[in-house]
N, C-alpha and C positions, 0 to 999 in steps of 0.2 A: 506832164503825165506823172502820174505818183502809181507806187510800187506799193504794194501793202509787205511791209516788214513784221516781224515776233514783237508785241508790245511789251518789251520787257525792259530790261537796264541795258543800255547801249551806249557804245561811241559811235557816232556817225560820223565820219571824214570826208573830207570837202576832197576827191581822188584829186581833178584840178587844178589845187591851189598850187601857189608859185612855189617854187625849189626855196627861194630868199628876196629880201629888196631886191638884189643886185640880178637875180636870173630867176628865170621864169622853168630852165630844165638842169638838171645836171650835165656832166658829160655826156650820157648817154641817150639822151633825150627823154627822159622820165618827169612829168612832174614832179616837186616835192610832196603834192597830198597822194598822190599815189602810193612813192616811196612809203610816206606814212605810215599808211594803210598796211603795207607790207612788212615793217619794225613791228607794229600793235600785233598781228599776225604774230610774227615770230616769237615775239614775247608772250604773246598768251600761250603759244604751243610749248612752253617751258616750265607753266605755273597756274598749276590744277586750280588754284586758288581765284581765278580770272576768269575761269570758264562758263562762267555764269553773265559773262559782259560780251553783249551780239557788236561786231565790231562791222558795222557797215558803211556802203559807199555812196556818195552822191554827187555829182560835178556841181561844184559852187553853191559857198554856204552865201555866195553874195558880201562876203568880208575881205574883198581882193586887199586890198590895202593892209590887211594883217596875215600872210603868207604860210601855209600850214594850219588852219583852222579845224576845228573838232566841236562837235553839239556832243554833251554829253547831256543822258537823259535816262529819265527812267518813269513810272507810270505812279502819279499824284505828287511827284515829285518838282520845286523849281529845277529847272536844268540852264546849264551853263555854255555858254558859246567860249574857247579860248583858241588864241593862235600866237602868230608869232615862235612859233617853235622850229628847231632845225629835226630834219626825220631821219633821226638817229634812235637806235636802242634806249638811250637815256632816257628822251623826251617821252617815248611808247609806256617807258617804265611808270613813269610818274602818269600822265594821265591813265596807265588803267590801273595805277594802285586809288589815284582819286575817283575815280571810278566806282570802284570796287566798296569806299567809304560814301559818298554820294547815294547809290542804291541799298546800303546797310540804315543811313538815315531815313528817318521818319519823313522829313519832307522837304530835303532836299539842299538841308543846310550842315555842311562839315566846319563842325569848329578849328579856327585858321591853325591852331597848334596841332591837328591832323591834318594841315594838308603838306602833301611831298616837296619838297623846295623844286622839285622840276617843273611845278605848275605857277608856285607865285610867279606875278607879275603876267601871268599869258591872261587873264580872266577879260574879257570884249563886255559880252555882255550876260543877265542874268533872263531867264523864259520861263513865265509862269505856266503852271501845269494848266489843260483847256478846264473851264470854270473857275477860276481862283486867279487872284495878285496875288500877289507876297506885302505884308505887313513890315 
C-alpha cells in the first residue's frame, strides 16, 4: 500500500531498520531507523535552515544488510539511498545538512568537497529521478 506524501525534498527513513550489525533494538526495544527518524526530528526542530526537508517514515528500504538506511530525494532530482549510520544526533546532522545541498542542486548532484564527512562512505546506492538516468 503506498501513502501519497508532499512531493518535495525529503528524507525518508527506513523506521525498521536494525539499531547495528550486532542488534536489531537498542536497550529499549526501539529500532535503530526509528531512533533515526527521531535524531532527524530533533535536529531539524533546532535549525530553521532544514525546514524545508519533509523527514518521512516507511518500514523497509529493503537494504537490511546496510542498518540505518535513508532515500534521500527530491523532485527531478537523482536521489540517493545511504546507510550504515549509527542514530545519533551526528549522523541526523550530516544527512540533513546533505540534504539540504542535494535539494539546492540542479539535479541532484553535490560536488563531493560539499558533502558533510557524516555521510562519506554511507552512499548504497544512486535513483534516477521517474523519466531520466543519470549520464
Amino acid at each position: 500500500m503506498l501513502t501519497r506524501v508532499a512531493d518535495g525534498p525529503a528524507v525518508v527513513v527506513c523506521n525498521s531498520c536494525r539499531h547495528s550489525v550486532a542488534s536489531r533494538e537498542d536497550g529499549e526495544g526501539v529500532r535503530g531507523g526509528a531512533r533515526l527518524a527521531e535524531a532527524l526530528r530533533a535536529v531539524q526542530a533546532t535549525d530553521p535552515d532544514t525546514a524545508h526537508i519533509a523527514i518521512q517514515e516507511m518500514p523497509c528500504l529493503f537494504a537490511c544488510s546496510e542498518h540505518c538506511t535513508v532515500h534521500i530525494r527530491a523532485p527531478g532530482r537523482t536521489g540517493y539511498v545511504l546507510g550504515r549510520f549509527a542514530p545519533t544526533g551526528d549522523a541526523a546532522r550530516a544527512i540533513l545538512d546533505y540534504a539540504v545541498r542535494h535539494a539546492a542542486s540542479e539535479e541532484g548532484r553535490v560536488p563531493f568537497r560539499e558533502w558533510p564527512e557524516g555521510v562519506k562512505g554511507h552512499f548504497i546506492v544512486r535513483v534516477p529521478p521517474p523519466g531520466f538516468v543519470a549520464d
